[in-house]
C-alpha positions in Angstrom: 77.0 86.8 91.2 79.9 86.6 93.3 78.9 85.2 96.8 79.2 87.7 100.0 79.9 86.9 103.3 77.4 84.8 105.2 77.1 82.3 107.8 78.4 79.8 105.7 81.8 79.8 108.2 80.6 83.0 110.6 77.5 83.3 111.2 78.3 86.8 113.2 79.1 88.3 109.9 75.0 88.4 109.0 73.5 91.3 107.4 71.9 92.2 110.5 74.6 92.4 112.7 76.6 95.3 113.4 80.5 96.4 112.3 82.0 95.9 115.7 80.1 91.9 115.7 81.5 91.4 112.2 85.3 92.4 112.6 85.0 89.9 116.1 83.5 87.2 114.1 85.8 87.7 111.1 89.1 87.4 113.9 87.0 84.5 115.4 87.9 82.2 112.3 91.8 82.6 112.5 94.1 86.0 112.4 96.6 84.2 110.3 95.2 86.7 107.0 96.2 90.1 108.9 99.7 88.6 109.6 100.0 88.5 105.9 98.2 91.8 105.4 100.8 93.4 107.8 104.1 92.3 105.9 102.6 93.8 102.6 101.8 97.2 104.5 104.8 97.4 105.8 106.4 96.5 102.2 104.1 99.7 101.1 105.3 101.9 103.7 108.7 101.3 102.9 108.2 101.2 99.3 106.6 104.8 99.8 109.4 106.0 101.9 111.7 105.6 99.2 109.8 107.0 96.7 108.2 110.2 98.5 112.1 111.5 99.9 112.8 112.7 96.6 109.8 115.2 96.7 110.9 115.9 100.1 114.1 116.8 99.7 113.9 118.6 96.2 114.4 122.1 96.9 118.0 120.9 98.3 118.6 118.5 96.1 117.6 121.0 93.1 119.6 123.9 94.9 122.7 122.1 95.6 122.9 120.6 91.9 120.8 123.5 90.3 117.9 121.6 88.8 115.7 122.6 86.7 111.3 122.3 86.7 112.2 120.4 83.2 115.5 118.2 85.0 113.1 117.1 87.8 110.3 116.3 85.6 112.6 114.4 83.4 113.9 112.4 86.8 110.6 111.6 87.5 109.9 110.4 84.0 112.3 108.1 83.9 111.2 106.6 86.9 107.5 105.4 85.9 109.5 104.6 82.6 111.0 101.8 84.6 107.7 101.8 86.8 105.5 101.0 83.2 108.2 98.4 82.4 108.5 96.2 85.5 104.7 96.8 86.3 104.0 94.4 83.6 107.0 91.9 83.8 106.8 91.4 87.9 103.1 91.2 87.7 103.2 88.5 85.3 106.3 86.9 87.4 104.5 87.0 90.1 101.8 84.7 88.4 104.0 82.4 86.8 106.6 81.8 90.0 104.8 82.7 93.1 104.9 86.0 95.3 107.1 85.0 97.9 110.2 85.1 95.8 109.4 87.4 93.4 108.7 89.9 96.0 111.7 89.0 98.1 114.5 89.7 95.2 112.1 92.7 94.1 112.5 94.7 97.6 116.1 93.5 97.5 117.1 95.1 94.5 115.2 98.6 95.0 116.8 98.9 98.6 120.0 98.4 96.4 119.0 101.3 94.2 117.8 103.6 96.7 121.1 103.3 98.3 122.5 104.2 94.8 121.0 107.7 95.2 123.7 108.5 97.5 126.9 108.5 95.1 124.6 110.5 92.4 126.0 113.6 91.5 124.0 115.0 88.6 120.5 114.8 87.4 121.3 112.0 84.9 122.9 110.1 87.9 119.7 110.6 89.7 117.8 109.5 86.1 119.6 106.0 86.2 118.9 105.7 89.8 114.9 106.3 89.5 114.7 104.1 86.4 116.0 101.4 88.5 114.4 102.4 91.3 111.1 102.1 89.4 111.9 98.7 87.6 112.0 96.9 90.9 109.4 98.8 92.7 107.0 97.9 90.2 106.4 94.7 92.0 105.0 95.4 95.1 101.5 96.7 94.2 101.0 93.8 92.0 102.6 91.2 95.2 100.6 93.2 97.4 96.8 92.7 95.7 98.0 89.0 94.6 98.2 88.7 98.7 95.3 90.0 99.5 93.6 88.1 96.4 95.1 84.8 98.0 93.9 85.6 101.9 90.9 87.5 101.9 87.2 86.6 100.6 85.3 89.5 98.9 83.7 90.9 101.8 87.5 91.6 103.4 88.9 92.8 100.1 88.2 96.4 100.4 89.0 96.6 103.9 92.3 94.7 103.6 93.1 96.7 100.9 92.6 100.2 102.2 94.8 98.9 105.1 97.8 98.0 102.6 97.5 100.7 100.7 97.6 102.9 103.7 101.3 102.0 103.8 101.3 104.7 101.2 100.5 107.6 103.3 102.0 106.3 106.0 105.5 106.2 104.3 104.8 109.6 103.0 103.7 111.3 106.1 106.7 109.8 107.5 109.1 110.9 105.2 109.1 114.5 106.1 109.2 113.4 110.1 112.1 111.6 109.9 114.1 113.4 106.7 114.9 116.6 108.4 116.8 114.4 111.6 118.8 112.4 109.2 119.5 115.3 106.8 120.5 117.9 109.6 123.2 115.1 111.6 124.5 113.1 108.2 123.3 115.1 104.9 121.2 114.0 101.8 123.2 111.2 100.8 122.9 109.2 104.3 118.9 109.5 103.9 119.2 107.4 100.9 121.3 105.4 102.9 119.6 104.6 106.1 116.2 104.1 103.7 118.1 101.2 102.1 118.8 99.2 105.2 114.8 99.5 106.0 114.4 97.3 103.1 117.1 94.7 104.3 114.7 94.2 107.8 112.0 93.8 105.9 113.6 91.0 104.4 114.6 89.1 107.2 110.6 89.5 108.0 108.9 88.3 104.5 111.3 85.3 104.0 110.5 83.8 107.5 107.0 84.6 107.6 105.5 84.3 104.2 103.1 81.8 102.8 100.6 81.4 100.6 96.9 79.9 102.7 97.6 76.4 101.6 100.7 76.3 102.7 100.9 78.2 105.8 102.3 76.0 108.8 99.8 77.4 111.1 96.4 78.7 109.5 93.4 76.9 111.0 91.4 74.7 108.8 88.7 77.2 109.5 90.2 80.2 108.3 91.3 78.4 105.2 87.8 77.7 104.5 86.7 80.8 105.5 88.7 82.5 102.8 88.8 80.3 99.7 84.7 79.7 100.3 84.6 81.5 96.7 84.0 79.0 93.6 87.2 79.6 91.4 88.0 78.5 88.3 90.2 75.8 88.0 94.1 77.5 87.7 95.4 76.8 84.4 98.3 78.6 82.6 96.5 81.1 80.3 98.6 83.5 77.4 99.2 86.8 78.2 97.3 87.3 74.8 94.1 85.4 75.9 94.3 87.9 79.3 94.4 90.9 77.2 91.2 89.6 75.4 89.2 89.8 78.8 86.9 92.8 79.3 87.9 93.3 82.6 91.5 93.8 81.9 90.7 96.7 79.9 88.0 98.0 82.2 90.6 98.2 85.4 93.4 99.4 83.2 91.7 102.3 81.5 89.9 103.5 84.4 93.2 103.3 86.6 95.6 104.9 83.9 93.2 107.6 84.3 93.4 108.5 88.2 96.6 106.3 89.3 98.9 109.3 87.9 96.6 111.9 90.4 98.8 110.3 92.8 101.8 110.8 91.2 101.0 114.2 91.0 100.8 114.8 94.6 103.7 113.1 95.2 106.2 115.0 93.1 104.5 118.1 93.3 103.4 118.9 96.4 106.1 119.9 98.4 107.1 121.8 95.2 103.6 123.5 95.2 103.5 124.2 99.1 106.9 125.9 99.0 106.4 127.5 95.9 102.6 129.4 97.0 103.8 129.7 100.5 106.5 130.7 100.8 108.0 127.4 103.0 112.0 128.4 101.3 113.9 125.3 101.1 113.2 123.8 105.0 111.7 120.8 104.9 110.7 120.9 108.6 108.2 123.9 107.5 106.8 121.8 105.1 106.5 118.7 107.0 103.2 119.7 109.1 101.0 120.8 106.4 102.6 117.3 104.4 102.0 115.1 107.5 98.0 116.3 107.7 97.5 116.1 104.2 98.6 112.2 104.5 97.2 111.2 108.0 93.7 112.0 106.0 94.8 110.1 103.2 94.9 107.3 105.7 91.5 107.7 106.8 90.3 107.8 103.2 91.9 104.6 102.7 91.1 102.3 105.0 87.7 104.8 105.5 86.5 103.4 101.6 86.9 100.2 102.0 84.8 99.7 105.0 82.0 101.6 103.2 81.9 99.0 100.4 82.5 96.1 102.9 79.7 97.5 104.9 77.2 97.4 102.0 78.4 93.6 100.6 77.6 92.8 104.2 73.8 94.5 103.5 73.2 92.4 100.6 74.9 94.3 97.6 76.9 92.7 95.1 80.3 93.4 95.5 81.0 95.1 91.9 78.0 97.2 92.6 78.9 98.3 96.0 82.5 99.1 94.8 80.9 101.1 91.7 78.5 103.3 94.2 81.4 103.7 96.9 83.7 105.0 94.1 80.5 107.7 92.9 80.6 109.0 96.5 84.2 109.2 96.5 84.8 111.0 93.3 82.3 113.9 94.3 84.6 114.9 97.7 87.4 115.0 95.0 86.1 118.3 93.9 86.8 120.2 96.3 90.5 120.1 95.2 89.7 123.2 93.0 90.3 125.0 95.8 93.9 124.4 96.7 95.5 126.4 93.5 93.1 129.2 94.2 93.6 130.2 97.7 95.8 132.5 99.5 95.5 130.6 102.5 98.1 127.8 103.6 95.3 125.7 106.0 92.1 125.7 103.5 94.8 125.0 101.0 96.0 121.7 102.9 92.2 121.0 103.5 91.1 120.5 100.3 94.3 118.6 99.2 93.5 116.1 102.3 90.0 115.8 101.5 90.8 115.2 97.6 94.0 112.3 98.5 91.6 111.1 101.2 89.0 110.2 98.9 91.3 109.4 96.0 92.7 106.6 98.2 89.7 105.4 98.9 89.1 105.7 95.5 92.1 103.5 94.6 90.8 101.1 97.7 87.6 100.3 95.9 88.9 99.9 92.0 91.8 97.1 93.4 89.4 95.5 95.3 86.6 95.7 92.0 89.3 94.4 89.5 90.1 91.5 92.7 86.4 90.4 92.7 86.2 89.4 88.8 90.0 88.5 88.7 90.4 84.7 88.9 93.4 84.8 91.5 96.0 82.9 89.0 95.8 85.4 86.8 95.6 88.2 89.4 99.1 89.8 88.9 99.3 89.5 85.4 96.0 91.5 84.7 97.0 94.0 87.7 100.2 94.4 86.2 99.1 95.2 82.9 96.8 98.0 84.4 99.7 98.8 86.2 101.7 99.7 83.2 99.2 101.9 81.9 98.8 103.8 84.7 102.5 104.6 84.5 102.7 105.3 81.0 99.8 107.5 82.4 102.0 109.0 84.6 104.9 109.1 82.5 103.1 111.5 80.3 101.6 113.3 83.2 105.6 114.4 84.7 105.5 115.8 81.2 102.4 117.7 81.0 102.6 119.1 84.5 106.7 120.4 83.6 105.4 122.1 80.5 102.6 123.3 82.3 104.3 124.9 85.2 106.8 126.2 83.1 104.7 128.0 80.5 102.2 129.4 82.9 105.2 130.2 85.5 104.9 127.7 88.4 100.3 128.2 87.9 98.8 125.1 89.6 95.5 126.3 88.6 95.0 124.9 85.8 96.1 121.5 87.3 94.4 121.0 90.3 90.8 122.4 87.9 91.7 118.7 85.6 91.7 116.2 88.7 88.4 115.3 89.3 87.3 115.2 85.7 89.6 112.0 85.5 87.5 110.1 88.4 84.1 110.6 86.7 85.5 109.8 82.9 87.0 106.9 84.8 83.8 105.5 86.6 81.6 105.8 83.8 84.4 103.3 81.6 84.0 100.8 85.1 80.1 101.1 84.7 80.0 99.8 81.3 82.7 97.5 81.2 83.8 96.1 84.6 82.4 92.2 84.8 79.6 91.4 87.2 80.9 88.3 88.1 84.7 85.7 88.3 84.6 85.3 84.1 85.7 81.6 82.6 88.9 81.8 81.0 88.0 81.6 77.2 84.7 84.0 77.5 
């Protein structure tokens, strides 16, 4: 069983004390961790920023080089091509050399590519950008849980992890604030632009600031202790081959490839969908308020789920179970996204979306922080990775599905939005059975 928090190092953080005495005595052993945690959300935000303009600015992107439902599916395909491809590379990069660099040269290169969506000109111009786009951008989720692996004990996981992946909504909430300034003084291609030169200050951040817990310049002893109290196994360099032997591999990368590409889907699709049933036309300022609720929830969700599942580790429960039952709760508010192709009306549309991406991120919260509590952290990355790539593939086939979809029903979401929460159920039942109760040895 996989040890919670106790007053081993903080004795505030007992059972019987309340959330408010366990975030103070958590800060009490050192705040060096949520330094860390604050350059990966920010690399998420960013990361999101790039990927959500696209959705954004479709309808004048599609009108001005007259896409088609197939041409944007197909740019969107070849993005988690590149996403499926680099998800498993970077992640097992990140093992082998360390996330500081890896993550450093990744963020430089997509800011390079997102700047390359300014001289595109065609659809396939805009293919070639996204697969590159997606090659690189691959390595931030895997950087981003090996960080949170290295700083946080189990009890923080799910809390830290909602936070980063928070970044998420953030950068797409902000997308649609921001966009319709830049596009209404400079045009399309300057957006791409001024979203590349976010990732060069980001830079300047993660290469000064950096570190991994033992080597940190400043963390106190007691914070150190505080987060490696878990018994690891001792790191030793394991084959890819032995990894994909491990039941736990396949339990997260099933179970994710199943409701990862959910996200996708809102992401693409949405503003698609909302200007589509609504009648929005091609202004993305109309579409920005419904798009800006829609992710502010999201937000809520996220960090939301994983301070249900901290809160019952801190009761007593084992972390894999408390993830498990958190993920039950989480999947039932999903239904209600049934609603959202049904109704005539714009606002009980955007609420059911919000509830359904609110609890899908705390969804996603919960299964990083599950696959992070069975994970030995040197072979983190490379098993998040791998999971990582089948979620795209997912994803890849889901552009597909939903472009043949739309196109042979005539732009019908129903049938869509009626599949979603199936995929969180088939999903948790796969975790149930397979996911590891406890940190596995390397040849079991």
């Amino acid at each position: 069983m996989i040890p919670s928090q106790s007053s081993r190092i903080a004795p505030s953080l007992s059972v019987a004390g309340g959330i408010g005495d366990k975030i103070r005595g958590a800060m009490a052993v050192g705040k060096t961790r949520w330094g860390m945690l604050a350059l990966v959300f920010f690399a998420t935000t960013l990361n999101y920023i790039d990927r959500a303009a696209l959705g954004v600015m479709q309808p004048i992107l599609a009108k001005e080089m007259n896409w088609t439902a197939m041409d944007y599916a197909n740019i969107n395909f070849w993005f988690q091509v590149g996403y499926a491809v680099g998800f498993v590379l970077q992640g097992r990069l990140i093992d082998r050399v360390g996330v500081k660099r890896v993550f450093f040269f990744a963020v430089l290169l997509w800011s390079l590519a997102t700047g390359a969506h300014g001289l595109a000109t065609s659809a396939a111009g805009f293919m070639v950008c996204r697969f590159i786009l997606g090659l690189t951008e691959a390595a931030n989720y895997p950087a981003c849980v090996k960080t949170t692996r290295l700083w946080f004990p189990a009890g923080e996981r799910a809390v830290a992890t909602g936070i980063f992946n928070a970044g998420t909504n953030v950068g797409a909430m902000f997308t649609p604030m921001l966009l319709p300034l830049i596009l209404h003084a400079w045009g399309w291609q300057a957006a791409f632009l001024c979203m590349a030169a976010l990732g060069g200050v980001w830079l300047l951040f993660w290469g000064l600031k950096y570190f991994n817990p033992e080597d940190h310049p400043s963390v106190k002893a007691s914070e150190l202790a505080y987060i490696q109290q878990q018994v690891e196994p001792e790191p030793t360099r394991v084959p890819f081959s032995r990894i994909l032997r491990m039941r736990g591999t396949w339990a997260f990368a099933l179970a994710y490839s199943l409701t990862a590409p959910v996200f996708w889907f809102y992401l693409y699709w949405l503003p698609p969908f909302l200007n589509q049933q609504y009648n929005l036309g091609i202004s993305v300022t109309q579409m920005g308020i419904p798009l800006i609720i829609i992710y502010l929830t999201a937000d809520f969700g996220s960090v939301g789920g994983g301070i249900l599942s901290s809160f019952l580790i801190g009761r007593g429960m084992n972390p894999i179970k408390a993830r498990l039952l958190s993920m039950f709760l989480f999947a039932c508010c999903i239904i209600g996204v049934i609603l959202a192709a049904g109704t005539a009306h714009l606002w009980l549309a955007v609420f059911a979306i919000s509830l359904g991406i609110g609890a899908h991120q705390a969804w996603t919260a919960n299964i990083w922080s599950l696959v992070m509590d069975y994970t030995p952290k040197h072979m983190m990355s490379t098993v998040f990775g791998f999971g990582g790539m089948c979620a795209a593939i997912g994803g890849m086939f889901m552009t597909q599905i939903v472009g043949h979809i739309l196109t042979a029903t005539h732009n019908n979401y129903t049938v869509l939005f009626t599949l979603i929460p199936a995929m969180y159920f088939i999903a948790l039942i796969w975790l149930y059975f397979m996911a590891p109760r406890k940190i596995p040895h390397v040849e079991d």
